[in-house]
C-alpha positions as CSV (number, residue, x, y, z in Angstrom):
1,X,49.7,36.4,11.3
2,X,46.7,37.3,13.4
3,X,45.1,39.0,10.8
4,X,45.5,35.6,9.0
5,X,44.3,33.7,11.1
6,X,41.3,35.9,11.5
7,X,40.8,36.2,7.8
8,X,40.4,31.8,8.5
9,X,38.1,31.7,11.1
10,X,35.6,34.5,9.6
11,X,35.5,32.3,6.6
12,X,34.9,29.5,8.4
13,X,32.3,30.9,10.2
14,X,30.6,32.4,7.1
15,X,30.7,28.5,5.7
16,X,29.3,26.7,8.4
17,X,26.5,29.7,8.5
18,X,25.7,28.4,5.1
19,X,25.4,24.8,5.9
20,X,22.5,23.3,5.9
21,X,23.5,22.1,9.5
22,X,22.9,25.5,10.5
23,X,19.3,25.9,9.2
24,X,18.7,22.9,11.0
25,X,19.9,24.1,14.6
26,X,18.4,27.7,13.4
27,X,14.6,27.0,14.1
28,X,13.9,24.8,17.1
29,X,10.0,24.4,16.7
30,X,11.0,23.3,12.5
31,X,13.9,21.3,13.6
32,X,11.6,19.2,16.0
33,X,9.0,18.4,13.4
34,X,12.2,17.5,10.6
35,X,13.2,15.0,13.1
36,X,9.9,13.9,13.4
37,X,9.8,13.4,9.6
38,X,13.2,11.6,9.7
39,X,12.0,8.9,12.2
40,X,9.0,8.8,9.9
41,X,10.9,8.0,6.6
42,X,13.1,5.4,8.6
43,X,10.3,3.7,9.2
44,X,8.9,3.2,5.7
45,X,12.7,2.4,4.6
46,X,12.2,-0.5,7.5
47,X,9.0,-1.1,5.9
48,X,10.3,-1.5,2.4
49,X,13.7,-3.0,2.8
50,X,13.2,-5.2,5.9
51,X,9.8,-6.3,5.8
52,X,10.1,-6.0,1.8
53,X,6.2,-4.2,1.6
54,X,6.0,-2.8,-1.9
55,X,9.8,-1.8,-1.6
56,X,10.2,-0.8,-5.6
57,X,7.8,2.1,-4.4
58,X,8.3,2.8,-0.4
59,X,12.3,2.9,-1.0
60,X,11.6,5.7,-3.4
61,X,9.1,7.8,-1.7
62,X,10.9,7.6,1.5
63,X,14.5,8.6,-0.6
64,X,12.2,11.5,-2.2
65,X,10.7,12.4,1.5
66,X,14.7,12.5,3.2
67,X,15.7,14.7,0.2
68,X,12.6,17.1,0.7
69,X,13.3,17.3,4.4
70,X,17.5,17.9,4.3
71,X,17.4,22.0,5.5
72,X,18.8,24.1,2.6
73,X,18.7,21.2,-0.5
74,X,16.2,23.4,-2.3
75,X,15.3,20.5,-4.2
76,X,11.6,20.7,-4.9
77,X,9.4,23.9,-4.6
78,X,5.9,23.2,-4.2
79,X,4.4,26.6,-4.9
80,X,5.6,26.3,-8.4
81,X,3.2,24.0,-9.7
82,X,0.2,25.2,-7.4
83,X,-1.5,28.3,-10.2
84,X,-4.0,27.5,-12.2
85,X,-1.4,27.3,-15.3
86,X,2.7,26.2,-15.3
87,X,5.2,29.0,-15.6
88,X,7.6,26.6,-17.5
89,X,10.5,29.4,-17.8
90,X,10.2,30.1,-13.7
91,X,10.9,26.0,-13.5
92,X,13.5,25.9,-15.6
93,X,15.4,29.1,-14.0
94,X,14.6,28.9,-10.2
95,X,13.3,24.8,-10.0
96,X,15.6,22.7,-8.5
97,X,16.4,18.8,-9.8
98,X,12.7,17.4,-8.4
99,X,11.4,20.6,-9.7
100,X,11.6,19.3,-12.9
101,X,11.1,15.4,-12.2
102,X,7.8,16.5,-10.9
103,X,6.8,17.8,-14.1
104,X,5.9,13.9,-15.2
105,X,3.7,14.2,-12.2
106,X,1.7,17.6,-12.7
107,X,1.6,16.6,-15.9
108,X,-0.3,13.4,-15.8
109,X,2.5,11.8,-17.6
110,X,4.1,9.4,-14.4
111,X,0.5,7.6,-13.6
112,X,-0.4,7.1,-17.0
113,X,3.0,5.5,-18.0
114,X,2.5,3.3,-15.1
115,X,-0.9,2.1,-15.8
116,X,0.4,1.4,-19.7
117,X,3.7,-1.3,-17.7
118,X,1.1,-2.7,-15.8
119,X,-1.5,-3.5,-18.4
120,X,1.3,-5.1,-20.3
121,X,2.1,-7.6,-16.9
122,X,-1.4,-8.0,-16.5
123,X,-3.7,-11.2,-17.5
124,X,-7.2,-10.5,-18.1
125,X,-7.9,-13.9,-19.2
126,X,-9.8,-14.4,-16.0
127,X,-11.8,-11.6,-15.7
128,X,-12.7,-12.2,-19.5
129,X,-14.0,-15.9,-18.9
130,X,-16.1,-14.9,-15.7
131,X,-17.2,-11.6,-16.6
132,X,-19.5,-11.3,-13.7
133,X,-16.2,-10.7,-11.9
134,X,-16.3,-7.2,-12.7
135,X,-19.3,-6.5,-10.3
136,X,-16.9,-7.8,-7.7
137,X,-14.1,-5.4,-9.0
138,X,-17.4,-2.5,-8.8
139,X,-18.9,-3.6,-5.4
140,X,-15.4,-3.0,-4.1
141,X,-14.8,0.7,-4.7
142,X,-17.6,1.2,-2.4
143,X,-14.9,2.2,0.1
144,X,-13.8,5.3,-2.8
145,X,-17.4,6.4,-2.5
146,X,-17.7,5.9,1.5
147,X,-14.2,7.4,2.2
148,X,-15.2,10.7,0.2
149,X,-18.5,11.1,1.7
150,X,-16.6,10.6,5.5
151,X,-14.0,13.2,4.4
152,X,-17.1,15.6,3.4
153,X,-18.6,15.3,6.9
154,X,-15.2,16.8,8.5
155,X,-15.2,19.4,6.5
156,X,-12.5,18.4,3.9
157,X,-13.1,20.6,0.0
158,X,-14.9,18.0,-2.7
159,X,-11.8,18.0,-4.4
160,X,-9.5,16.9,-0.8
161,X,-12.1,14.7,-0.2
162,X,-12.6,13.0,-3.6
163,X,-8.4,12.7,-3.5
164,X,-8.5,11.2,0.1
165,X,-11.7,8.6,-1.3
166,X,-9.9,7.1,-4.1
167,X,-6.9,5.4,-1.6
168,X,-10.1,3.2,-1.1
169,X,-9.1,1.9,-4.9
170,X,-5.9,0.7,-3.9
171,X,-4.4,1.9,-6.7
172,X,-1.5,3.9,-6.1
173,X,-0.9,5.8,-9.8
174,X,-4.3,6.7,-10.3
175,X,-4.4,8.2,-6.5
176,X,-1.4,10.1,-7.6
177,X,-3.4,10.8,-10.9
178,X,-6.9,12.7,-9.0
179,X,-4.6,14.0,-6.3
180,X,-2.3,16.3,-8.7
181,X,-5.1,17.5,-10.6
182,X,-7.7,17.9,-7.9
183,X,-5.4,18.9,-4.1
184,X,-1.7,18.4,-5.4
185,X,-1.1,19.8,-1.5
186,X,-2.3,16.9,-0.3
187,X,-0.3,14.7,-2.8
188,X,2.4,13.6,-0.3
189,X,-0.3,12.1,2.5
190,X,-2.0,10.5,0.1
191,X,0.5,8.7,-2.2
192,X,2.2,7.3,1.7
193,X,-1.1,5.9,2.6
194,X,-1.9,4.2,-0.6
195,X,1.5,2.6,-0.7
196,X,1.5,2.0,2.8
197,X,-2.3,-0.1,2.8
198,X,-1.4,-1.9,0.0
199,X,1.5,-3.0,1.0
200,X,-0.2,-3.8,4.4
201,X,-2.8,-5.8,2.6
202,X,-1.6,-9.3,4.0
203,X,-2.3,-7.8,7.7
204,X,-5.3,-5.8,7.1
205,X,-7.4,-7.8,5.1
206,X,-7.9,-11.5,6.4
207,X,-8.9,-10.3,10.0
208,X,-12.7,-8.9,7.9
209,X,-12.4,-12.0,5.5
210,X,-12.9,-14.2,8.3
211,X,-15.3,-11.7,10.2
212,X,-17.9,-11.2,7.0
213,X,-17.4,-15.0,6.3
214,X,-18.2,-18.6,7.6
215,X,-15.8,-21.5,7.5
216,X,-18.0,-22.9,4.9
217,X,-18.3,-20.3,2.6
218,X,-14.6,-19.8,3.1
219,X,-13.9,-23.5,1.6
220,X,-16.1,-23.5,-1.5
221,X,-13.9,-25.2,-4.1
222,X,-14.6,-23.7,-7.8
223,X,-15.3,-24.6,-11.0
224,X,-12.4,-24.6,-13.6
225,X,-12.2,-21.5,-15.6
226,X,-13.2,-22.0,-19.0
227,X,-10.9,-21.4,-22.2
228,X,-10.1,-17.9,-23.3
229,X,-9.5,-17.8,-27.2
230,X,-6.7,-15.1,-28.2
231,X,-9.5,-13.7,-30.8
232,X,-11.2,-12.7,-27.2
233,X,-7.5,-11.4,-25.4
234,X,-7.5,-9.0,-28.4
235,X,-10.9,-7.7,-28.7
236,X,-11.0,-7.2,-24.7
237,X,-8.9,-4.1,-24.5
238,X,-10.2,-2.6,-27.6
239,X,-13.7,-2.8,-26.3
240,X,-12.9,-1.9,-22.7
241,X,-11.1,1.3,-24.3
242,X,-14.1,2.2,-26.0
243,X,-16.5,1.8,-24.3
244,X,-15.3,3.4,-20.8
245,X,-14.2,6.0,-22.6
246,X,-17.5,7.4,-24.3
247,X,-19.0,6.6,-20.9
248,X,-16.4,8.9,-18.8
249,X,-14.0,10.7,-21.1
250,X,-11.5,11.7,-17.8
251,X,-10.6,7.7,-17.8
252,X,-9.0,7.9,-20.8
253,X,-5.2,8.4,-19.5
254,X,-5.2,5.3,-17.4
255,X,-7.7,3.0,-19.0
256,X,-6.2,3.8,-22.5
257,X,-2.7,3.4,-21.0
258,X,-4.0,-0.2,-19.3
259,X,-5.2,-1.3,-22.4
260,X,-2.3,-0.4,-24.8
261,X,0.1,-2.1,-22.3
262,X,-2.3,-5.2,-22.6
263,X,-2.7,-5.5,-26.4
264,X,1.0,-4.8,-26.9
265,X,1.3,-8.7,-24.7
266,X,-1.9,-9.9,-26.2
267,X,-1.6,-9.4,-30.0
268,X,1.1,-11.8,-30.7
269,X,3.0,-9.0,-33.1
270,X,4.7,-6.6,-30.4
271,X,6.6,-8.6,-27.9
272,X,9.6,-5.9,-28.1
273,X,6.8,-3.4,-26.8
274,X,5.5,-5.0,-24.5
275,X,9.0,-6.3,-22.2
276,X,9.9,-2.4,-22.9
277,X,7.0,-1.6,-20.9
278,X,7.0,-4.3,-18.7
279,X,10.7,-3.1,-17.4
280,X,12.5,-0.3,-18.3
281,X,10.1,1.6,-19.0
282,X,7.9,1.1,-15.7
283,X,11.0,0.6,-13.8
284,X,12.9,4.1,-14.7
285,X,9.1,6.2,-14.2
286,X,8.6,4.6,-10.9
287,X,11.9,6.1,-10.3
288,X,10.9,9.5,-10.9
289,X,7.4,9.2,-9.6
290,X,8.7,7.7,-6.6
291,X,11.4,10.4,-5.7
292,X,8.8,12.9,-7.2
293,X,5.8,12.2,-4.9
294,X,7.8,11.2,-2.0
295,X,9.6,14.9,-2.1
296,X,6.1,16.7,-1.8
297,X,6.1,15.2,2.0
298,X,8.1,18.0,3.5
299,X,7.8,18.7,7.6
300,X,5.3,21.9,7.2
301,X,2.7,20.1,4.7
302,X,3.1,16.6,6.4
303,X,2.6,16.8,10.0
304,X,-0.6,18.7,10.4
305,X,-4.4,17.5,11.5
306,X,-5.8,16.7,8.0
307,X,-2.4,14.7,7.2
308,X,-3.4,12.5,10.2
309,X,-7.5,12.3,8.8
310,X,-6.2,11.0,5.3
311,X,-4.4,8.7,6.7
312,X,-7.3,7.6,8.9
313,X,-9.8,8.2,6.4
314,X,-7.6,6.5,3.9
315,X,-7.3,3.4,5.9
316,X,-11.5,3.3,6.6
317,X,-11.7,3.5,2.7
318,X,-9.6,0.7,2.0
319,X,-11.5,-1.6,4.7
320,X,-14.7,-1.1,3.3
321,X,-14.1,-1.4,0.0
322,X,-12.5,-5.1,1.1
323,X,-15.9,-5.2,2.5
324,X,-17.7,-4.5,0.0
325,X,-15.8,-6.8,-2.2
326,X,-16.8,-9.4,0.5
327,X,-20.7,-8.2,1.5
328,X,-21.1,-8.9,-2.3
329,X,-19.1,-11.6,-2.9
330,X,-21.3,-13.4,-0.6
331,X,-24.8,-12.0,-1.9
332,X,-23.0,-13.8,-5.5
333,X,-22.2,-16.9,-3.5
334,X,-26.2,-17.0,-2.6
335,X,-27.6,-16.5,-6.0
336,X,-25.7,-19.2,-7.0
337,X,-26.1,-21.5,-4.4
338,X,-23.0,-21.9,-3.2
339,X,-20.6,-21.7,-6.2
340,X,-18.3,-18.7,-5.6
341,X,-16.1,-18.2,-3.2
342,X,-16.9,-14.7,-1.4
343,X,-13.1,-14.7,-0.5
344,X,-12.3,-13.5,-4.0
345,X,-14.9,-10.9,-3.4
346,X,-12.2,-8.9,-0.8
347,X,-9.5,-9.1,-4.7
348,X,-11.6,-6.9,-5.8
349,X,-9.8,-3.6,-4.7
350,X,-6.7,-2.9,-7.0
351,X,-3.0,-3.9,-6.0
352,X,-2.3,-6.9,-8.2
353,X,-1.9,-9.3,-7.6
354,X,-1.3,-9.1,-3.8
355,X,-4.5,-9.0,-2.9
356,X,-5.7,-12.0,-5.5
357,X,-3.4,-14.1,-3.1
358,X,-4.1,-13.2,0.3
359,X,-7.8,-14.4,-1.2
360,X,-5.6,-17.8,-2.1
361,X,-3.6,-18.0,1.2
362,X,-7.1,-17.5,3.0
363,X,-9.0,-19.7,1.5
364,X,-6.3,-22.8,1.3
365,X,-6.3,-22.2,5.3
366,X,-9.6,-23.3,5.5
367,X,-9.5,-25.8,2.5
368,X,-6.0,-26.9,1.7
369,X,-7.3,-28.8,-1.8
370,X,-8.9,-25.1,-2.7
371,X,-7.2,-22.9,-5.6
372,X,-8.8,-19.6,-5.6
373,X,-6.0,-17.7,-7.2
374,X,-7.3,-17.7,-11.0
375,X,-10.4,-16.8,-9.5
376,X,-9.9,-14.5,-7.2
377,X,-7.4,-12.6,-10.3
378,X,-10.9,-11.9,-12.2
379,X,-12.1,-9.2,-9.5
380,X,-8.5,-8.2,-8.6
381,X,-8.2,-6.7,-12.5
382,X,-11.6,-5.7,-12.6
383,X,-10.8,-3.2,-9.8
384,X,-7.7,-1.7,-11.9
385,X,-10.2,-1.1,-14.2
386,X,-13.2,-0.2,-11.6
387,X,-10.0,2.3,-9.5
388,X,-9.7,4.1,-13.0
389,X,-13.3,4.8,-13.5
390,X,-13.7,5.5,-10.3
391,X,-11.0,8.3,-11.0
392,X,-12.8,9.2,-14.2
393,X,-15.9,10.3,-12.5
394,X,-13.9,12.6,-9.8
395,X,-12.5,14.1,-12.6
396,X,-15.3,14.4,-14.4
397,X,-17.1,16.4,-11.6
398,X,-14.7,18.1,-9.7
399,X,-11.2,18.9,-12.0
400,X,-12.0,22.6,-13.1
């Protein structure tokens, strides 16, 4: 009987040495910074579920970051994907399940589907009946191009830094897009900080909308937005598409994407298409990228000096380029003596179309007859576009 007994407890013992509650107690200094990652990815569920700030996204990444950071899962294996060229039969025998989700991501296939849903929700009717809104959409990536040169300064590679500049964009797919080609290391920073600004956009950007303009500038009314045939809806994407394209080559995948989703809506003859991208399509790859990106975030990689800088960093890029947006907005407002709004100036950066209505919200403050939102939607869509090129050149100079 005591043999018995002891034949129990040894197996016992064996078990709970396997546990993954045992790796955890086995490394104090590792256990500290996994609990530090767990307060961390409660606070972006708060973010996403209670606070509802970009919660399709933040739910996903933080789900992705809690599985990353359970001791002994095994889920995702980072130095996998880090040579110069895929060992697709080491995946398949040794990956784990987000091992082979992230696939979409190294890939380029995640970002690219993404772009293609959100060209096919996206109206460029306003953009295409003020074009000049798309040197709003350009004078706000000034933050990309200001963020990079910063991270440079500090001693980050070109290829960190151009992955840190582009949260400056605002554009969380194409971020994901130059980071997994150019520092996929960095991949897990840099997709929280994008998510997190632009869901923050409501609290960071009117404090500089009221700084860089006055009251009356702020309560210029508009002119009505002129007609926009459907010959024009159709011709816009096709034009975009070629003509970024033999400009910068590397945009292809997301401005291709962005304007395939758009003429499946626009053309009249591919509704099927475009709700297929518009939902289940973009909803079940958000899925994947989400838990894919978020699972890159583990303890070791995350809580480290340059994690803290791209997140600073990232922050100061997505500040100016509201500011540039702005600074510009009101140089436009001059030329034409007073007959656009600078406030749409600060849509100009990418997350549509949150950032197209804090420009409405702001300006109705100030002028409660004033209806910026059609206006203020030209630059926001120009700086999809503007993020993408943006992301083009990077590629162009840095991917090897």
């Amino acid at each position: 009987m005591a043999e018995f007994f002891s034949r129990i407890i040894n197996a016992v013992a064996e078990f709970a040495g396997t546990t993954g509650i045992a790796e955890f107690f086995s490394d104090p200094e590792k256990m500290i910074k996994t609990l530090i990652m767990y307060v961390i990815i409660g606070l972006l569920f708060y973010l996403a579920i209670v606070k509802k700030f970009e919660p399709l996204l933040l739910v996903t990444i933080a789900f992705g970051m809690l599985l990353a950071n359970l001791p002994g899962a095994e889920l995702f294996h980072m130095e996998l994907f880090l040579g110069s060229e895929l060992d697709m039969n080491r995946i398949a025998k040794e990956g784990g399940l987000i091992d082979l989700l992230y696939l979409g991501v190294k890939l380029g296939i995640y970002p690219s589907l993404i772009f293609l849903g959100v060209g096919a929700m996206t109206d460029f009717t306003p953009l295409i009946a003020n074009p000049k809104s798309l040197l709003l959409g350009a004078a706000a990536q000034f933050g990309v191009f200001a963020a990079f040169t910063g991270a440079l300064l500090i001693g980050f590679t070109p290829e960190a830094a151009a992955s840190i500049g582009i949260i400056g964009g605002a554009d969380g797919p194409t971020a994901i897009l130059v980071t997994k080609i150019l520092e996929p290391r960095l991949l897990g920073a840099i997709a929280i900080a994008a998510y997190s600004y632009m869901a923050l956009i409501p609290i960071i950007q009117p404090p500089f909308m009221k700084l860089l303009t006055t009251k009356k500038e702020r309560s210029i009314v508009m002119e009505n937005l002129r007609p926009v045939s459907k010959t024009e809806k159709i011709v816009f994407p096709i034009a975009v598409t070629l003509v970024v394209i033999l400009i910068i080559p590397d945009a292809a995948p997301l401005v291709g994407m962005l304007m395939l989703g758009n003429l499946f809506n626009v053309c009249g003859v591919t509704e099927r298409l475009s709700k297929t991208a518009q939902n289940g399509l973009i909803n079940a790859v958000t899925i994947c990228l989400g838990v894919s990106v978020g699972a890159t975030a583990d303890a070791e990689t995350f809580l480290s000096i340059p994690t803290l800088s791209i997140i600073f960093l990232g922050l100061a890029a997505f500040v100016l380029s509201t500011c540039g947006g702005l600074l510009f907005g009101k140089l436009m407002c001059l030329i034409t003596k007073g007959k656009i709004n600078p406030l749409i100036g600060s849509a100009g950066v990418s997350a549509v179309p949150m950032a197209a209505r804090v420009s409405q919200v702001v300006g109705q403050k100030e002028n409660p007859s004033n209806f910026l939102l059609m206006h203020a939607m030209g630059p926001n869509v120009a700086g999809v576009i503007g993020s993408a090129v943006a992301a083009g050149v990077f590629l162009t100079r840095f991917a090897g």
